[in-house]
N, C-alpha and C positions, 0 to 999 in steps of 0.2 A: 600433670595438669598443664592446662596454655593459657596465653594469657591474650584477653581478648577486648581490643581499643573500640568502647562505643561511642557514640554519639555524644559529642563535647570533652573528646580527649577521658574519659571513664575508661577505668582498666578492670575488670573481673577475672577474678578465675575460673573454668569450667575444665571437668572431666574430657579426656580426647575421645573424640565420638560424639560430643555432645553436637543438637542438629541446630541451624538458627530458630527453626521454632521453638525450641525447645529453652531456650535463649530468649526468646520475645515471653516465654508464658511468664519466666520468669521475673521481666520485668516490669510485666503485669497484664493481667489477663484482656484489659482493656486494647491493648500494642498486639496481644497475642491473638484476637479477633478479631483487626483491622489487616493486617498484615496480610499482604498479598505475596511479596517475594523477600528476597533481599541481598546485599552487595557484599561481600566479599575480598576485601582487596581491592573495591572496586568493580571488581567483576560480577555483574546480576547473577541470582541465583535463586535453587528451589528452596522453600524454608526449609524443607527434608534432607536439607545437603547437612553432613556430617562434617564440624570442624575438626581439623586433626594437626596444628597446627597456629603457633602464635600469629594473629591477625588482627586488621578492621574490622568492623564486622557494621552495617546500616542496615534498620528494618525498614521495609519501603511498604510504604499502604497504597490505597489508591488515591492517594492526596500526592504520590509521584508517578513524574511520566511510566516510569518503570513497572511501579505498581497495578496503574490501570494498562499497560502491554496486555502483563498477566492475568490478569483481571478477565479481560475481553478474549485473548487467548482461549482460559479456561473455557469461558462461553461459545467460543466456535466449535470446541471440541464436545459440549452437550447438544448442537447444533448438531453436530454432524451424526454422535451417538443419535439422536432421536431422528432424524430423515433413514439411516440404518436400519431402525426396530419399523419406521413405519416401512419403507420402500427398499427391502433386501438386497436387490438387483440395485443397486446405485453404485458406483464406483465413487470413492473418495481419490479426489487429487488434493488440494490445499487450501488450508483455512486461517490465515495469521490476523493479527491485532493490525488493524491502521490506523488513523485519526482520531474520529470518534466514535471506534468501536470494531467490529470485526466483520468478516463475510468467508466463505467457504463456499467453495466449486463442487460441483459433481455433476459427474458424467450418468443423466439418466435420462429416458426414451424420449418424453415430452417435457416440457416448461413447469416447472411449479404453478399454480393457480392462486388465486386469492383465497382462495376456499385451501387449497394443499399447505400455503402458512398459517391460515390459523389451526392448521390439524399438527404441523411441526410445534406451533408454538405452545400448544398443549400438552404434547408428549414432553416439552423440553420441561414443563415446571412440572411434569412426574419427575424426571432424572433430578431435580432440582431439592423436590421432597425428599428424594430416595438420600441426597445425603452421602455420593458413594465417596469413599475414599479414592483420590488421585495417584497414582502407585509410578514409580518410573523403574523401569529395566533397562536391561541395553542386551546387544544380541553382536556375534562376531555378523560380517556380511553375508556369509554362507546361507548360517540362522535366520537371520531377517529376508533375505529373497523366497527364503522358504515359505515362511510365516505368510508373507505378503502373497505369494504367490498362492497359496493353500485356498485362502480367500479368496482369491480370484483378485485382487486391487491392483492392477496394471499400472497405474499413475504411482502408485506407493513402491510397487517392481522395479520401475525405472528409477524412480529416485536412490532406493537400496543400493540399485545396481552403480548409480552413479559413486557414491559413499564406498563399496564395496570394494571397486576398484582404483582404489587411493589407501586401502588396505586399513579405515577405521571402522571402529566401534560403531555400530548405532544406537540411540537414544529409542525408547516407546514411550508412551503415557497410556498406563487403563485405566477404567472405571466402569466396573461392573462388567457387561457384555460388550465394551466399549474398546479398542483397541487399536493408537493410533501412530505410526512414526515420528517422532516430531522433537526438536531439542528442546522444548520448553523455555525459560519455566513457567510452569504451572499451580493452581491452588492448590492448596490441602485437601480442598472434595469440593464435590460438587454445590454443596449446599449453601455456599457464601456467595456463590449470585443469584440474589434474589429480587430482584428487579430487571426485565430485557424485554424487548423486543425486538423483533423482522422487520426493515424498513423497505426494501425494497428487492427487488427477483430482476438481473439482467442474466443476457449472454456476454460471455468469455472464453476468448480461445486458450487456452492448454498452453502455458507461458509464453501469453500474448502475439502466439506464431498462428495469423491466418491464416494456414497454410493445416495448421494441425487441428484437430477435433475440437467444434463449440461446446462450453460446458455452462451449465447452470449456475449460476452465481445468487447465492441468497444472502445480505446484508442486513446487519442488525448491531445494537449498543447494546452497554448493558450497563448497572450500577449496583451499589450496594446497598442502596434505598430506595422506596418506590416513590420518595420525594423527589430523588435527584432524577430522578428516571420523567417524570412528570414534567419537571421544570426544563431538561433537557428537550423534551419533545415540542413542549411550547414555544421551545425557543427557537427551533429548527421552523414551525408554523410562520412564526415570528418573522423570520427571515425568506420564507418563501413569497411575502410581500412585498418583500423588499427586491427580489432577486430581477436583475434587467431582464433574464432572458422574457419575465412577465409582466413587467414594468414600461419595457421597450417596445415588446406589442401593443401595448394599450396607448402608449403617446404616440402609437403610428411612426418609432424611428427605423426599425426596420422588420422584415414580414420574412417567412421561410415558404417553397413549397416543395412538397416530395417531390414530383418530378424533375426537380431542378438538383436538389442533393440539402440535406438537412445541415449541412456544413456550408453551406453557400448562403448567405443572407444577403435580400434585395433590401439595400438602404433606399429606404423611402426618401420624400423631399424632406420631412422635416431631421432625419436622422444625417443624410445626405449633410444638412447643414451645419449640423452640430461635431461631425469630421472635418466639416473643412475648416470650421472655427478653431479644433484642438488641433490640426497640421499648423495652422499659422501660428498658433500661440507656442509650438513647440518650435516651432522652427526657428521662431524669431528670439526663445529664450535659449537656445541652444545656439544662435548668432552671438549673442550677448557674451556666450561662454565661450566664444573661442573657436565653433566650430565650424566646419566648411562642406557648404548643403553639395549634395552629389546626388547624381540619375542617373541610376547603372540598367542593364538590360535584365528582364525576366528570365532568360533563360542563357546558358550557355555549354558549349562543348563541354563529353569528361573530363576533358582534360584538365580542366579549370580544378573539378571536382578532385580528382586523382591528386593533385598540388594539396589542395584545402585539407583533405583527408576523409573529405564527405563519400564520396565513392565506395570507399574500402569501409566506412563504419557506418552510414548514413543511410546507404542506398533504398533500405525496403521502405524508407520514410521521405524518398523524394518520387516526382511525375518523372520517369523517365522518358522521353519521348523516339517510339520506333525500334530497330533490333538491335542490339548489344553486337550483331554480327556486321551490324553497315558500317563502312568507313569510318563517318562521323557519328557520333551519336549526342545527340543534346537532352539535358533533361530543366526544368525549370529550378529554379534556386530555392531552397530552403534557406535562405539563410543571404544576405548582402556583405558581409566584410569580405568571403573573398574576392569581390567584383570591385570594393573601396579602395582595397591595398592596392589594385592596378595604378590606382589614382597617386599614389606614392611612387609605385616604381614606373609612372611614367616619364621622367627626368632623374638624373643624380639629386642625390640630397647630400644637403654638409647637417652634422651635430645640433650646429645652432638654428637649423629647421624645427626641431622640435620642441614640443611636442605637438604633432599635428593632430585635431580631431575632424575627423569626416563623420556627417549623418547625414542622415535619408529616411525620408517618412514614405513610406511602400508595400507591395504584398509580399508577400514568402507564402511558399506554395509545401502545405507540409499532409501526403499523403498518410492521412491518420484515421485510424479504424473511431466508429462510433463508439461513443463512451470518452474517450479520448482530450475531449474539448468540450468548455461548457457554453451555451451562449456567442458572447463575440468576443469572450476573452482570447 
């Protein structure tokens, strides 16, 4: 027997082997059908994990962050199961939990249509009816390149390969005809989201390297009621009213156009005016506190970079300007402190100089793929 610390210092005994679901039925079937994951020592986990071992033990629903990860998780991977059954030829790369919900990539010939997610979103609440049980395995590296490769999933290859050669285990998740890499965790089946929707269809480069293959990004929430699901989406409407980038066209503060770069915003006069109001008002309160206003140059030599560190970690996110091979090479700054600190080490300093604060109200130039940025945030 172990002995097993819940929630508010409660100690049980269970059989070793016993799994946390099995653990939640018990403490009532109510905890045992909310339950999404749960923690371990601390450590998240699948409710299928076997205890073997005196511990903590937290059931987490989706009333915790951890609960809706898996929650939403679970939901990418009937995502991805159903673009699979409808579009065979699709390559799965990756589909994780983020904010408010999930999204999964795949490499397939053209763009999903409006018309291709309500056909994904169909298929998904068959997999949803179907009810399939969530199963996890694990495969040496050899096994898993194999597997992955059998299939043909080259994004799922390279990842194996990456795991393979660090010499661990990898983790799968099935269901049904569904089979997918991935450490989890995951639900018990499929049938506990029951509430989701497809929000949106972009492109995405293949870990975010423009350089490598655009893939299909299809985004969507999901909940365990179709109240929560409803209330969520109105609230997102909600908020689309609100949002400047819609807000700020319509008061004429600033305007975009494509041949100019959708990242470039012409501030109109009246938007114009409302910068220069929030420059003085920061400036003057940032006076108040101490600090000492500075006007550095938009651009400067590597070299500058090379010091800051930007160079060696920063580069594919700044304008470099001209060839990497001429003398000099300049590129424009992302970023002002290391142009401020010149402003320090322009004479000795004694101790009781400090603490000195420099600010600067100005551009940074941050070469950022679309998606990137929203608005003029």
């Amino acid at each position: 027997m172990i002995q097993v610390t819940l929630k508010g210092g409660v100690v049980k005994e269970y059989e070793v082997g016993t799994t946390a679901a099995e653990v939640a039925k018990d403490l009532g079937m109510g905890l045992y059908k909310a339950a999404c994951a749960c923690k371990i020592d601390g450590t998240v986990a699948d409710l299928r994990t076997p205890l073997t071992k005196d511990c903590e033990l937290a059931i987490v629903t989706f009333d915790d962050e951890e609960g809706k990860k898996t929650f939403w998780h679970t939901a990418s991977h009937i995502l991805a199961q159903a673009v699979k059954r409808l579009y065979p030829e699709a390559k799965l790369a990756i589909g994780p939990a983020i904010e408010n919900g999930f999204y999964y990539d795949f490499d397939v010939e053209k763009a999903f249509t409006a018309e291709d997610i309500l056909k994904i979103e169909t298929e998904m609440k068959k997999i949803v009816k179907e009810d399939l049980p969530v199963e996890r395995f694990t495969l040496s590296g050899e096994e898993a390149l194999k597997l992955m490769g059998d299939k043909g999933e080259i994004y799922k290859v390279e990842l194996s390969k990456e795991h393979a050669d660090k010499g661990e285990e990898i983790s799968f998740y099935r269901q049904g005809d569904f089979t997918d890499l991935c450490a989890g965790p995951h639900l018990m089946d499929t049938g506990r989201v029951k509430a989701f929707k497809l929000t949106q269809c972009t492109g995405a480069y293949w870990r975010g390297d423009s350089t490598k293959q655009q893939l299909c990004r299809v985004y969507g929430t999901a909940f365990p009621k179709s109240a929560e699901l409803e209330a969520y989406l109105a609230m997102v409407e909600e908020a689309k009213k609100r949002d400047h980038n819609k807000i700020g066209r319509e008061l004429e503060f600033f305007t975009t156009v494509d041949y100019i770069g959708q990242g470039l915003p012409i501030l109109m006069p009246k938007g114009a005016r409302v910068i220069q109001l929030l420059q003085r008002f920061v400036e003057d309160e940032e006076q108040k506190r101490g600090y000492l206003l500075t006007k550095t140059p938009f651009m400067a030599k590597s070299d500058l970079y090379k010091i800051s560190g930007h160079w060696d970690h920063y580069r594919d996110g700044m304008f470099v300007l001209g060839d990497e091979k001429d003398t000099e090479v300049f590129a424009l700054r992302p970023m002002t402190c290391p142009f401020q600190f010149q402003v320090y080490l322009a004479k000795t300093r004694s101790y009781s100089d400090l603490p000195m604060r420099f600010n600067e109200t100005s551009t940074l130039f941050r070469n950022e793929s679309s998606g990137e940025r929203h608005g003029l945030i």
